[in-house]
C-alpha positions as CSV (number, residue, x, y, z in Angstrom):
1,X,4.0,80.4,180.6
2,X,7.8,80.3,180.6
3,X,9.7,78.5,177.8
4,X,13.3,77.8,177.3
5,X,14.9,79.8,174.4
6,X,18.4,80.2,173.3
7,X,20.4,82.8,175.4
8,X,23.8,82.3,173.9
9,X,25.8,81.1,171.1
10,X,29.4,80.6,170.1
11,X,29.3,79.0,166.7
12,X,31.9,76.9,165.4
13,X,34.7,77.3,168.8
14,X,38.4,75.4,167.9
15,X,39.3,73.1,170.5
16,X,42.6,74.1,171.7
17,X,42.9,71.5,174.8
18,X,40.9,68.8,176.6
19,X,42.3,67.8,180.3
20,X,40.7,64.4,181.2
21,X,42.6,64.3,184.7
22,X,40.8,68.0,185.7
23,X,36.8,68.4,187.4
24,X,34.4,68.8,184.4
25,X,33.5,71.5,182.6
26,X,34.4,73.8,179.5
27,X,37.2,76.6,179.9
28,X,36.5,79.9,178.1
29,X,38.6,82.9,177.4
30,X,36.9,85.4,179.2
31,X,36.9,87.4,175.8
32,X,34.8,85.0,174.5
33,X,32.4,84.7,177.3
34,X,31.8,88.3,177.5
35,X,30.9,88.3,173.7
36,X,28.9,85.5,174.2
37,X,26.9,86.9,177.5
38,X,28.5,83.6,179.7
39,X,29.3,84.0,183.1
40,X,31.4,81.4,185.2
41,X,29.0,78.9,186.3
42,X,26.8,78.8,183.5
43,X,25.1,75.7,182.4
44,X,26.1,74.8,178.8
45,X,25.3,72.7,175.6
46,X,28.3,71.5,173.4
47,X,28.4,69.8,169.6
48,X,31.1,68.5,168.6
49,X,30.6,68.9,164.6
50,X,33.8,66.6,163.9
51,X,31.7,63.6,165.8
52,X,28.5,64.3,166.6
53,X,28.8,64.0,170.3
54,X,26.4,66.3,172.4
55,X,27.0,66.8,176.3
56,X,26.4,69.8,178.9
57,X,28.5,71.0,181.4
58,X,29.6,74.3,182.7
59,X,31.5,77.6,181.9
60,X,35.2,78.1,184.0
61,X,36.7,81.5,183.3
62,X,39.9,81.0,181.5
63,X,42.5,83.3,180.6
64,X,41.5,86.7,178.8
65,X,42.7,86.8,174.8
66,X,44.1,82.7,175.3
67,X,41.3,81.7,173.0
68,X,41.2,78.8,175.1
69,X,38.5,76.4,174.4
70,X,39.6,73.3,177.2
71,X,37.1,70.3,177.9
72,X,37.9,69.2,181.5
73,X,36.7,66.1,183.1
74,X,35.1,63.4,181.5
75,X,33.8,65.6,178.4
76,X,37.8,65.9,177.6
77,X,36.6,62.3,175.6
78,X,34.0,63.5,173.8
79,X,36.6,66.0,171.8
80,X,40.2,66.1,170.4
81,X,42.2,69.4,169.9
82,X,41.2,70.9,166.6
83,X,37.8,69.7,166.8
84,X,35.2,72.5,165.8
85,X,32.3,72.7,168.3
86,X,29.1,75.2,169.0
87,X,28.3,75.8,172.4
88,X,24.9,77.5,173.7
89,X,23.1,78.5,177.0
90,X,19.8,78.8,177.6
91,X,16.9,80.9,179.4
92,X,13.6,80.4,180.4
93,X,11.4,83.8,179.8
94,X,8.0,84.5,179.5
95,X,6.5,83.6,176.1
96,X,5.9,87.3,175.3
97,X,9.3,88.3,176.2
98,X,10.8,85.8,174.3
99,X,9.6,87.0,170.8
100,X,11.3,89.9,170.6
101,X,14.7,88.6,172.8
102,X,17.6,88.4,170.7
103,X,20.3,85.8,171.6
104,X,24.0,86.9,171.6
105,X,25.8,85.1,168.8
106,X,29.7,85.0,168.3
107,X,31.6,83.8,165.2
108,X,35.1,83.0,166.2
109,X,38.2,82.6,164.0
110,X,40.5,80.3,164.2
111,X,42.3,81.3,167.0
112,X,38.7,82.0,168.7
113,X,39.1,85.5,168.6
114,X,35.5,86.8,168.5
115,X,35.2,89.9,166.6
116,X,31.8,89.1,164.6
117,X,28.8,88.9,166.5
118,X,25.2,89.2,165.8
């Protein structure tokens, strides 16, 4: 049996841009992807904690040490600058596996510089 378990998680991100007129999707600093074990591509799940709004989309590989956090697309109205947001990936593994998998988890400042993780 597979289930779906959490594979990634960037708790409490700052908005630092959303770009309605721009294809969909969330831009990372690729700093904070590689904390977060993202790749480009890579279906995600956003909160918005500031409004309660909760949309997927995917990871685009932004700038290295930006701390860009950009909602393109459509999602751009689901968040204003400054909002704080958590955003998580998933994987399906076999049951067994999954009890002893550990998610990457990354606590960004403000400036979404990601220098705790768990």
């Amino acid at each position: 049996m597979l289930i779906e378990v959490l594979k990634s998680k960037i708790h409490c991100a700052t908005i630092t841009e959303a770009n309605l007129h721009y294809m969909g999707s969330i831009t990372l600093d690729e700093d904070i992807m590689d904390a977060a074990n993202l790749i480009a591509g890579e279906k995600v799940s956003v909160v918005n904690n500031n409004n309660g709004e909760r949309f997927d989309t995917y990871v685009i590989k932004g700038e290295r040490g930006s701390g860009c956090v950009c909602l393109n697309g459509a999602a751009a109205r689901k968040v204003q600058v400054g909002d704080i947001c958590i955003i998580m990936s998933y994987a399906l593994m076999d049951f067994e596996e999954a009890k002893n998998f550990k998610p990457a988890v990354v606590f960004p400042d403000e400036k979404n510089c990601c220098k705790d993780r768990k």
